[in-house]
NULUM-747005 format. One record per residue (C-alpha): residue number from 1; x, z, y. Coordinates in nm, 2 decimals. Each point is the difference from the previous one (the first is absolute). Example, Ala and Ser with C-alpha at 12.3 -4.5 7.8 and 13.67 -1.06 7.14 Angstrom:
2
<i = 1; x = 1.23; z = 0.78; y = -0.45>
<i = 2; x = 0.14; z = -0.07; y = 0.34>
# end
This chain:
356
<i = 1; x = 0.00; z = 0.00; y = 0.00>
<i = 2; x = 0.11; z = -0.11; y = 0.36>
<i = 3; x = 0.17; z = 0.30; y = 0.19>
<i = 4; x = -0.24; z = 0.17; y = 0.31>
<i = 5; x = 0.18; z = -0.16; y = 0.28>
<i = 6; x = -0.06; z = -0.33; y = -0.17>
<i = 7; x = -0.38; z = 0.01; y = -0.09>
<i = 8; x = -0.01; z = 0.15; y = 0.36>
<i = 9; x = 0.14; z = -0.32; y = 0.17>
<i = 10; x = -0.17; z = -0.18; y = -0.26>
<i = 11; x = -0.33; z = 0.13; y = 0.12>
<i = 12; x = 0.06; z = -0.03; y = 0.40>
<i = 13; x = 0.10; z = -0.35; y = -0.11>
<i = 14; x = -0.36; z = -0.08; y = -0.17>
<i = 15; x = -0.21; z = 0.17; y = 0.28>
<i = 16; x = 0.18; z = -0.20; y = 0.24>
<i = 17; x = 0.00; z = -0.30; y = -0.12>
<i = 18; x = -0.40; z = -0.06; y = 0.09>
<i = 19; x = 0.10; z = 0.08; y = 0.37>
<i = 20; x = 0.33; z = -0.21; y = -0.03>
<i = 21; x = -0.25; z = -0.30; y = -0.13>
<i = 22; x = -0.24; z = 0.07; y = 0.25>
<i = 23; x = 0.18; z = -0.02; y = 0.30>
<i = 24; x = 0.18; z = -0.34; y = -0.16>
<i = 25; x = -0.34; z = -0.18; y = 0.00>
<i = 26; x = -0.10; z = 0.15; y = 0.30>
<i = 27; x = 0.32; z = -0.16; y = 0.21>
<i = 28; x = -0.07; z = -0.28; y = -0.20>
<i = 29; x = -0.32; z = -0.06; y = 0.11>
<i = 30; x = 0.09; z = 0.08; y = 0.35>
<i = 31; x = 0.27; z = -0.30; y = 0.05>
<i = 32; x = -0.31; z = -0.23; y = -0.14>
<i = 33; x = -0.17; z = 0.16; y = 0.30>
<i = 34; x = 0.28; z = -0.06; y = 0.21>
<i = 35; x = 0.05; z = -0.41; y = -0.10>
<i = 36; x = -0.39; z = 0.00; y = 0.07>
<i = 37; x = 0.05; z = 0.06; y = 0.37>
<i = 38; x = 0.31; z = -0.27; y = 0.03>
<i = 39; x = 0.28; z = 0.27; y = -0.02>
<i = 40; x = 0.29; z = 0.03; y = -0.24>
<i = 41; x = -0.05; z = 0.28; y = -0.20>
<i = 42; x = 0.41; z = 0.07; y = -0.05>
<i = 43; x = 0.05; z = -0.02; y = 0.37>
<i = 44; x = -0.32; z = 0.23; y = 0.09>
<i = 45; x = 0.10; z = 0.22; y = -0.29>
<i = 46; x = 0.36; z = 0.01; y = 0.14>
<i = 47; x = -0.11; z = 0.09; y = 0.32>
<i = 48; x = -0.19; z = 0.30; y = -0.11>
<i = 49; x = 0.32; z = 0.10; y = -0.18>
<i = 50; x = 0.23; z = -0.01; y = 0.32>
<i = 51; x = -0.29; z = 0.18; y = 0.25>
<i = 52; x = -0.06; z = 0.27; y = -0.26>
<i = 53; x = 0.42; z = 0.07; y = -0.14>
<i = 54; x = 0.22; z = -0.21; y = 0.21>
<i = 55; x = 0.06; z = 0.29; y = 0.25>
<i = 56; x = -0.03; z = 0.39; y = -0.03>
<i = 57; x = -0.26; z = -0.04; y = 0.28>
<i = 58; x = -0.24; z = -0.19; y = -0.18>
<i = 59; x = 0.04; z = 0.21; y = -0.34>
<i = 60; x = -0.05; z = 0.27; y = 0.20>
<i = 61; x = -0.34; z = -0.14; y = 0.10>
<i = 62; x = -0.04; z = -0.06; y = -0.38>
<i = 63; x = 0.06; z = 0.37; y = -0.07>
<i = 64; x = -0.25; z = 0.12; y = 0.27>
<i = 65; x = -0.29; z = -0.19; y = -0.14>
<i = 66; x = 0.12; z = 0.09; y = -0.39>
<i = 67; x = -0.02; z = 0.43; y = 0.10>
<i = 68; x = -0.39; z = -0.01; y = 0.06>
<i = 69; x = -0.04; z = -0.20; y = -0.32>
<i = 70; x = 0.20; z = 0.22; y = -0.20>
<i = 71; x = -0.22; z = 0.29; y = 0.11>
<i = 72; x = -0.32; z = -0.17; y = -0.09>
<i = 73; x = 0.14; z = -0.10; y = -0.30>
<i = 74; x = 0.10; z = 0.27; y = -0.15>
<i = 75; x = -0.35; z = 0.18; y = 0.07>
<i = 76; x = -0.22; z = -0.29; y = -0.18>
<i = 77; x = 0.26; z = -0.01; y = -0.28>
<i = 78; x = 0.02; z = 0.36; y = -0.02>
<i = 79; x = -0.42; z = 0.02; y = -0.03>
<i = 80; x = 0.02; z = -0.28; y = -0.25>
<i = 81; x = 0.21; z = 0.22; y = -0.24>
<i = 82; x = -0.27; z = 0.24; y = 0.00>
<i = 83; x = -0.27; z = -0.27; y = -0.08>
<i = 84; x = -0.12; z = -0.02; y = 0.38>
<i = 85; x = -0.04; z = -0.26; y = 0.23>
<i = 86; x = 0.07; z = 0.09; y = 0.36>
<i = 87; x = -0.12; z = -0.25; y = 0.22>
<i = 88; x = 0.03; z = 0.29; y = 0.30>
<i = 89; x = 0.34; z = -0.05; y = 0.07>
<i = 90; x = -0.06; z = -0.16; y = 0.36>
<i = 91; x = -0.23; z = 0.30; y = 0.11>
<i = 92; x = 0.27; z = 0.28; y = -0.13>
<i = 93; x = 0.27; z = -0.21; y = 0.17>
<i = 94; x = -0.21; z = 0.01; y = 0.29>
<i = 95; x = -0.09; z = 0.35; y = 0.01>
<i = 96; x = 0.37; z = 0.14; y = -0.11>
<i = 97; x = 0.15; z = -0.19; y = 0.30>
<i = 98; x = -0.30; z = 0.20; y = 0.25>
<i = 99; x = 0.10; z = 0.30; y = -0.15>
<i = 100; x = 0.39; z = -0.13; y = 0.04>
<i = 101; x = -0.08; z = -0.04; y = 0.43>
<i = 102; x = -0.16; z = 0.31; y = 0.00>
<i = 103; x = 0.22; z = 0.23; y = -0.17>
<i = 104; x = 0.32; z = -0.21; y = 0.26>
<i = 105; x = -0.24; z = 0.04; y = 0.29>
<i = 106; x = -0.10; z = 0.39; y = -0.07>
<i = 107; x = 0.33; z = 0.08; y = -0.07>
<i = 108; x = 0.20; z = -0.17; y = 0.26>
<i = 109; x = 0.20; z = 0.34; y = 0.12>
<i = 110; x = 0.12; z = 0.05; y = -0.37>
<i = 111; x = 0.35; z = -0.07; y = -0.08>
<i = 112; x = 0.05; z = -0.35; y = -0.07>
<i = 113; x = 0.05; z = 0.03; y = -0.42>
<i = 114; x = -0.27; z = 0.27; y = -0.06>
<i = 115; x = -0.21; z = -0.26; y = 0.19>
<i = 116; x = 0.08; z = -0.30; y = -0.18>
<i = 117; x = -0.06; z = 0.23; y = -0.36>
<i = 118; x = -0.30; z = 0.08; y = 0.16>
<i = 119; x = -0.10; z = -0.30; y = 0.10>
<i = 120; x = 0.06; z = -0.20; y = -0.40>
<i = 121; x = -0.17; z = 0.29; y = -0.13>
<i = 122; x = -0.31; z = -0.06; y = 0.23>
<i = 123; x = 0.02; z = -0.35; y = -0.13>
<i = 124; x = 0.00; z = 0.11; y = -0.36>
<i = 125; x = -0.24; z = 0.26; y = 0.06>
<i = 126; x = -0.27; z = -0.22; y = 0.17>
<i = 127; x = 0.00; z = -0.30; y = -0.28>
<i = 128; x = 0.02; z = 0.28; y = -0.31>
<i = 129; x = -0.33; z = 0.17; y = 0.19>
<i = 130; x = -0.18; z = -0.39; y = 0.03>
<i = 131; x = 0.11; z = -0.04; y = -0.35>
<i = 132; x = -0.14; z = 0.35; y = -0.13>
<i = 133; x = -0.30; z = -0.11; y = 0.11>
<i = 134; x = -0.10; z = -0.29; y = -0.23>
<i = 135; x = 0.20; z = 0.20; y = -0.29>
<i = 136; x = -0.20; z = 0.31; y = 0.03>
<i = 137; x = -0.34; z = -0.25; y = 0.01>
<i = 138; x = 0.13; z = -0.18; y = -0.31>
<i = 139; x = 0.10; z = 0.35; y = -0.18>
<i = 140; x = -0.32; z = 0.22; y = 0.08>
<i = 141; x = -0.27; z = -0.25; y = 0.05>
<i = 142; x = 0.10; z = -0.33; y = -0.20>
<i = 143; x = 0.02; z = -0.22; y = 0.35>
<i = 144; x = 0.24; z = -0.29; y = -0.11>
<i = 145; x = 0.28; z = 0.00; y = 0.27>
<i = 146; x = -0.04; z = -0.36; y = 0.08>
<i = 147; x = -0.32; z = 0.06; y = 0.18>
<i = 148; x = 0.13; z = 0.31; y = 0.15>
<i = 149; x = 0.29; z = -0.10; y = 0.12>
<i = 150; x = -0.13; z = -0.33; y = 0.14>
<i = 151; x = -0.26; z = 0.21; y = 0.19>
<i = 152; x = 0.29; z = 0.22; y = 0.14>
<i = 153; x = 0.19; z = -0.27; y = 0.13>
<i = 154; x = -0.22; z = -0.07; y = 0.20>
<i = 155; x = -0.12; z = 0.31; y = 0.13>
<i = 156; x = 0.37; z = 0.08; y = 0.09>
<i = 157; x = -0.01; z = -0.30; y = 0.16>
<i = 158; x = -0.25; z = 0.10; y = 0.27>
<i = 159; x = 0.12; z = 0.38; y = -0.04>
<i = 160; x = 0.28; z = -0.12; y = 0.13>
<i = 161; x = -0.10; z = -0.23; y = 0.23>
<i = 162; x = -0.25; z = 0.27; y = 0.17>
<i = 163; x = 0.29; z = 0.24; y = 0.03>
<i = 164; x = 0.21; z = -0.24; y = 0.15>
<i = 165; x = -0.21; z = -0.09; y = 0.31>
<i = 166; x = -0.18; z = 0.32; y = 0.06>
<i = 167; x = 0.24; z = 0.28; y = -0.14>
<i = 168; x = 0.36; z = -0.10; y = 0.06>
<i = 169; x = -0.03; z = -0.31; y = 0.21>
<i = 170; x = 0.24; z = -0.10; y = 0.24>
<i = 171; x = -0.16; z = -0.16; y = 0.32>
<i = 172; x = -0.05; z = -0.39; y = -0.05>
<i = 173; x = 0.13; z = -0.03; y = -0.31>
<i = 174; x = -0.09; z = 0.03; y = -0.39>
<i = 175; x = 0.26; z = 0.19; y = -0.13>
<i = 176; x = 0.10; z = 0.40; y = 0.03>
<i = 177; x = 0.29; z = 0.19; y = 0.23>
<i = 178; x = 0.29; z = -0.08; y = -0.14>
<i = 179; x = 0.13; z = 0.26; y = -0.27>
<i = 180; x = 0.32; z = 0.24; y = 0.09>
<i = 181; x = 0.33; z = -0.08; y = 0.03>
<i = 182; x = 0.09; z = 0.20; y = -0.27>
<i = 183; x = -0.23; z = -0.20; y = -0.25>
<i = 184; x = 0.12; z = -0.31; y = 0.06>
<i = 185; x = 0.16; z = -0.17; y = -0.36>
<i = 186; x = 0.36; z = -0.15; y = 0.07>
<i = 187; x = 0.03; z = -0.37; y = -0.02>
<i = 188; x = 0.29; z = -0.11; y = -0.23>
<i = 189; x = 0.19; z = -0.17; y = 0.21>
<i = 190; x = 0.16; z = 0.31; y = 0.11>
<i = 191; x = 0.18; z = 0.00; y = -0.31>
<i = 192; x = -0.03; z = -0.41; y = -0.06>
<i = 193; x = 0.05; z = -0.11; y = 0.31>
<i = 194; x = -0.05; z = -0.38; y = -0.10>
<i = 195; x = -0.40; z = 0.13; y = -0.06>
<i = 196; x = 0.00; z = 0.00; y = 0.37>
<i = 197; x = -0.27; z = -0.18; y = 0.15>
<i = 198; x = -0.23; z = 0.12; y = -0.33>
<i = 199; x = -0.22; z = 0.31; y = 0.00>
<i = 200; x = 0.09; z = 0.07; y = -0.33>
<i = 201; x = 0.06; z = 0.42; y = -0.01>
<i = 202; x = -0.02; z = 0.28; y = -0.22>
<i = 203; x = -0.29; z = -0.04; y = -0.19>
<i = 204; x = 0.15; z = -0.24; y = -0.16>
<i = 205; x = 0.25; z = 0.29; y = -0.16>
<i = 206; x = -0.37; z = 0.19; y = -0.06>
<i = 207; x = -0.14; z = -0.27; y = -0.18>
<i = 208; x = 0.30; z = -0.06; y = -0.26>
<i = 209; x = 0.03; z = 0.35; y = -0.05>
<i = 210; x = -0.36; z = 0.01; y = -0.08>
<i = 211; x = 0.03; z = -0.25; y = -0.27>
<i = 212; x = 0.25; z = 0.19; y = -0.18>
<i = 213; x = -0.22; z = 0.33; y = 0.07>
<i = 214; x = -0.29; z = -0.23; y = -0.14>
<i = 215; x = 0.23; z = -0.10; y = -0.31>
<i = 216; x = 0.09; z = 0.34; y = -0.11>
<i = 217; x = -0.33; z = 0.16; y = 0.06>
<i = 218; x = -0.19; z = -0.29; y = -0.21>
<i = 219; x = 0.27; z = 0.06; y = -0.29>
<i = 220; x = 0.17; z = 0.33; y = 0.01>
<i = 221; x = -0.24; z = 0.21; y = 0.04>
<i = 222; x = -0.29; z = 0.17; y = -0.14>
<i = 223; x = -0.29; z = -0.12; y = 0.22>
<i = 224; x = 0.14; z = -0.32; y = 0.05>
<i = 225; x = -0.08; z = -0.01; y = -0.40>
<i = 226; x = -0.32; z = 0.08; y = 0.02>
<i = 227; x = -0.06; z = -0.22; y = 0.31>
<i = 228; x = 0.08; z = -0.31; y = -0.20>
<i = 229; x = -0.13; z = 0.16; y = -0.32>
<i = 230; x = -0.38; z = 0.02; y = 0.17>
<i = 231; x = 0.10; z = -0.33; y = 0.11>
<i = 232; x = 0.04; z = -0.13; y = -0.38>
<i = 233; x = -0.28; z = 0.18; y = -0.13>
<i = 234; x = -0.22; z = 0.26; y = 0.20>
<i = 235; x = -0.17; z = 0.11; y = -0.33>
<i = 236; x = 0.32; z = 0.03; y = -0.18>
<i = 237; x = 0.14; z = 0.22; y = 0.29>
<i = 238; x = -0.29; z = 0.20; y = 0.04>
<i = 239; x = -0.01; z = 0.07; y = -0.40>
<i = 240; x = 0.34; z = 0.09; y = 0.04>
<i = 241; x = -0.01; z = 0.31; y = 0.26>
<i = 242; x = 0.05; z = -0.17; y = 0.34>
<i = 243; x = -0.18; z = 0.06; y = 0.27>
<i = 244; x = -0.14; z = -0.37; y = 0.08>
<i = 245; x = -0.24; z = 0.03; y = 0.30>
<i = 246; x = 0.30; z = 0.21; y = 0.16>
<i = 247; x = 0.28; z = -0.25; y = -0.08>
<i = 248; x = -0.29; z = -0.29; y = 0.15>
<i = 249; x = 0.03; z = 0.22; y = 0.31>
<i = 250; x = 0.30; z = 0.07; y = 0.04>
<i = 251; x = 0.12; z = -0.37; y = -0.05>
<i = 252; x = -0.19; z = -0.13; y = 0.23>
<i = 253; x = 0.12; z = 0.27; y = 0.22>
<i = 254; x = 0.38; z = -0.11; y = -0.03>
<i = 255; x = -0.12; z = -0.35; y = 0.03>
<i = 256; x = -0.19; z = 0.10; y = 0.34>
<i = 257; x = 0.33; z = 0.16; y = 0.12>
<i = 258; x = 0.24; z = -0.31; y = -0.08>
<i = 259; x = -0.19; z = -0.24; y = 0.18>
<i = 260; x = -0.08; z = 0.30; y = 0.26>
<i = 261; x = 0.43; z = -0.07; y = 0.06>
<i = 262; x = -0.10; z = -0.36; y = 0.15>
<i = 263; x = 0.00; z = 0.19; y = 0.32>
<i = 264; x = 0.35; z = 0.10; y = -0.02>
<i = 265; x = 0.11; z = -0.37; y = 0.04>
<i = 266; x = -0.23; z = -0.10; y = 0.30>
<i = 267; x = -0.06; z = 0.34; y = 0.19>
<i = 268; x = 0.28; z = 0.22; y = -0.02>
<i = 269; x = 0.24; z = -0.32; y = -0.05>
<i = 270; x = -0.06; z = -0.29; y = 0.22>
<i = 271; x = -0.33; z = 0.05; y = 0.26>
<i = 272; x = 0.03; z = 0.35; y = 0.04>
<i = 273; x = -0.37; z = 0.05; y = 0.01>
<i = 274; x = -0.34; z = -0.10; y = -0.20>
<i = 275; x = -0.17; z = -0.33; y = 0.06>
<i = 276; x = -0.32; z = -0.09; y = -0.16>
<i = 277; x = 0.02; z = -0.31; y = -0.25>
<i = 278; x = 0.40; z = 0.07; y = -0.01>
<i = 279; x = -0.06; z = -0.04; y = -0.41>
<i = 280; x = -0.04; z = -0.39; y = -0.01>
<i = 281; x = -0.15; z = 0.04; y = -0.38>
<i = 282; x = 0.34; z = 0.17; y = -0.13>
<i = 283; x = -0.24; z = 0.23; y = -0.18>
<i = 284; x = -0.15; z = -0.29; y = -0.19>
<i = 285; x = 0.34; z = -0.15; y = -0.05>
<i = 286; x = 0.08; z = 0.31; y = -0.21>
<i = 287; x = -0.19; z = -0.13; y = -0.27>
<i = 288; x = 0.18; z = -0.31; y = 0.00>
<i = 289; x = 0.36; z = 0.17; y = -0.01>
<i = 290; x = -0.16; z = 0.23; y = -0.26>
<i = 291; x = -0.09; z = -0.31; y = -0.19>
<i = 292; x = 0.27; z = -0.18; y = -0.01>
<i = 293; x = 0.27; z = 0.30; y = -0.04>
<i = 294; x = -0.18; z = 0.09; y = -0.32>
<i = 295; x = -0.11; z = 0.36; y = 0.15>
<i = 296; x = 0.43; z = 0.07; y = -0.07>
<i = 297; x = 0.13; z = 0.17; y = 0.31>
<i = 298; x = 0.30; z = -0.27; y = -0.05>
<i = 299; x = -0.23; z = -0.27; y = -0.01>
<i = 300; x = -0.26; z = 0.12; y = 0.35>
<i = 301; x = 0.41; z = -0.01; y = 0.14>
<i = 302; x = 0.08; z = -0.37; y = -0.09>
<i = 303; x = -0.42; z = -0.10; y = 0.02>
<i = 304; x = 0.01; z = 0.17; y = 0.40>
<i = 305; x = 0.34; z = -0.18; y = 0.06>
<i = 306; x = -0.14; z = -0.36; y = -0.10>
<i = 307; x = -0.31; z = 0.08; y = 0.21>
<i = 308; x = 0.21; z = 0.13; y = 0.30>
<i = 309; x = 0.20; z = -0.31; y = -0.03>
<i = 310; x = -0.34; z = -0.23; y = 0.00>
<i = 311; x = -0.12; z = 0.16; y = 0.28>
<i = 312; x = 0.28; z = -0.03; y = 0.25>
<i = 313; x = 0.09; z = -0.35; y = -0.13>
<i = 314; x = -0.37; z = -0.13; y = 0.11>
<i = 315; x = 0.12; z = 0.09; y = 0.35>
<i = 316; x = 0.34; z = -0.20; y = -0.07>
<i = 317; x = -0.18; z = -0.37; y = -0.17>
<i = 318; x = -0.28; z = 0.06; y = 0.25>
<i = 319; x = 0.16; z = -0.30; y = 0.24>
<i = 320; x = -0.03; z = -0.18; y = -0.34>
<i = 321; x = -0.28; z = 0.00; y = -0.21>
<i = 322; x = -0.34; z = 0.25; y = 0.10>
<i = 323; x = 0.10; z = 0.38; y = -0.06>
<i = 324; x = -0.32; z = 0.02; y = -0.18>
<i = 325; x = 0.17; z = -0.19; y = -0.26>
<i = 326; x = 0.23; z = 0.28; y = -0.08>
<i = 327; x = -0.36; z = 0.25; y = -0.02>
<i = 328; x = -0.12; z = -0.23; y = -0.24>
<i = 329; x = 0.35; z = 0.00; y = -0.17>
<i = 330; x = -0.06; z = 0.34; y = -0.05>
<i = 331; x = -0.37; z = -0.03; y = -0.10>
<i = 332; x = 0.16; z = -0.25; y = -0.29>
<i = 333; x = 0.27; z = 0.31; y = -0.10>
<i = 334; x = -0.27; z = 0.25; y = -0.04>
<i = 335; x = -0.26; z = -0.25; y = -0.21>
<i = 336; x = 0.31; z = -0.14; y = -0.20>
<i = 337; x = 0.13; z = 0.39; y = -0.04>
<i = 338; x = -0.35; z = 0.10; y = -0.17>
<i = 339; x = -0.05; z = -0.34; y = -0.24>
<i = 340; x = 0.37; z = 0.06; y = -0.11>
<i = 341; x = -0.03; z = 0.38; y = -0.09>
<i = 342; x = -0.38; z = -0.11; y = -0.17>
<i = 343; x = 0.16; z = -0.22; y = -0.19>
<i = 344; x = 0.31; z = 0.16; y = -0.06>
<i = 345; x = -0.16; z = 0.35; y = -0.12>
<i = 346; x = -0.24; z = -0.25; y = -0.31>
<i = 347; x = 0.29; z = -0.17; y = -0.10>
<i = 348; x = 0.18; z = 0.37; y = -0.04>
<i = 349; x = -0.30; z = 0.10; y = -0.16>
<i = 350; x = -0.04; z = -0.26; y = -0.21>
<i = 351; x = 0.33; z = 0.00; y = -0.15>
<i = 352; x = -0.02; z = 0.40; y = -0.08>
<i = 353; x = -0.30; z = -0.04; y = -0.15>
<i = 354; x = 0.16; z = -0.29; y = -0.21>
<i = 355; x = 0.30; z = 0.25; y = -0.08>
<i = 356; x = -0.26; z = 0.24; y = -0.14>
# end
């Protein structure tokens, strides 16, 4: 029998390989898009690759459209573990970076790294409560969290939207004060100083070491088990002594809380304040990442990254071909992401039921 490492690598290797496919089609089908409008795929596809890596800048712009992604990411693949479908990511983003302005507003005259702590944790603290929510619905009264946390999204939608105009407006404008000092996130070209001109900062540290946090929890620990264990089978768990309605509550909890982090990037790390709509549908995008990293804390990583990369390389091709283009580029990732992994998951099927 093959030693650990190697049916570990063997394993990453097969769950990737739908996402690997996908993606190939995908960019595929995208340079038949590209012909379509009268454009040389190569070049336009070349061009992309020079606005997005051929200068610290632009990777840097790359990097500050990946963090939010990574965030959202690893909250829908961390509910999907547990068997749940959070489609409330955009309304715990939105209400973690509220609670992010707040917390830098309220506590401007604290000293600058107790505010900034403060401020993250507000973050975490306001997604995990928006995530409790649907979680304690699904565990105590059987409410299936994609109605929920549809529902939610939009309430803290106009929550927030009410609280910004009439609570902690700033005259003439649609946004709040701006937070502390203190709570403002570091951009990295302080230490890179070729990421000048980029707002990538230190969220970007927060997300990464949230992955690995994700990682270890998922797999090294004991509720991590029985998260993915109720996600496998909730009967089987349930039979087998753990608490299922709790761990449905406290997953979507955690999940709440990572997308809750979105704010860190935006609010504490570029505007320095809240600003209704400041989302863009990153929440939603979670469940792409999710999708194609495989729910793998590696895989939201690389999944975000590509996505980041899409993103900022519409604005580079726009004098090109249509930036919409590049959103329906994504579109084709996402379909071609779910028909691989359909597909991929009967064949895997098929050929252990064959083996038995």
């Amino acid at each position: 029998e093959p030693p650990v490492a190697e049916r570990s690598v063997r394993r990453a290797a097969t769950e990737a390989l739908p996402a690997l496919a996908a993606v190939a089609v995908s960019f595929g089908i995208g340079a038949a898009l590209i012909a379509a409008v009268g454009e040389n795929p190569f070049f336009v596809y070349g061009e992309m690759l020079r606005g997005t890596f051929g200068s610290l800048q632009a990777f840097g712009q790359v990097l500050f459209k990946t963090t939010p992604l990574v965030f959202t990411g690893l909250s829908v693949a961390l509910a999907f573990r547990a068997g749940l479908f959070n489609i409330g990511a955009e309304g715990q983003a939105v209400i973690g970076a509220y609670a992010a302005a707040v917390a830098g507003i309220a506590g401007a005259s604290l000293p600058g790294v107790i505010l900034a702590l403060l401020a993250v944790l507000a973050a975490f603290a306001g997604g995990a409560l928006w995530g409790f929510i649907p979680g304690w619905l699904r565990a105590r009264r059987g409410t299936h969290e994609v109605i929920s946390t549809i529902m939610l999204n939009f309430i803290a939608m106009a929550l927030t939207g009410y609280l910004v105009t009439y609570v902690t407006s700033v005259s003439e404008t649609i946004h709040t004060p701006e937070i502390g000092a203190g709570a403002r996130l570091s951009r990295l070209d302080a230490i890179v100083p070729g990421f000048r001109g980029s707002p990538v900062n230190v969220s970007l540290l927060i997300a990464l070491a949230l992955a690995a946090a994700v990682q270890f929890f998922l797999f090294r620990t004991r509720p991590g088990y029985e998260i993915r264990a109720v996600g496998h089978s909730p009967g089987a768990a349930e039979y087998a002594g753990i608490p299922v309605g709790r761990r449905l509550a406290l997953t979507l909890a955690l999940s709440g809380g990572l997308a809750g982090l979105v704010g860190t990037n935006y609010v504490l790390g570029y505007k320095h304040y809240f600003q209704s709509g400041f989302t863009a549908g990153v929440g939603f995008m979670g469940i792409a990442v999710a999708l194609l990293g495989r729910n793998h804390p590696v895989g939201v990583l690389l999944a975000a990254f590509l996505f980041g990369m899409l993103s900022h390389g519409g604005l580079v091709i726009n004098r090109f071909v249509p930036k919409e283009l590049v959103d329906i580029l994504e579109a084709v990732v996402i379909f071609a992401v779910v028909s691989a992994t359909v597909l991929f998951d009967a064949l895997r099927s098929r050929a252990v039921k064959r083996a038995a």
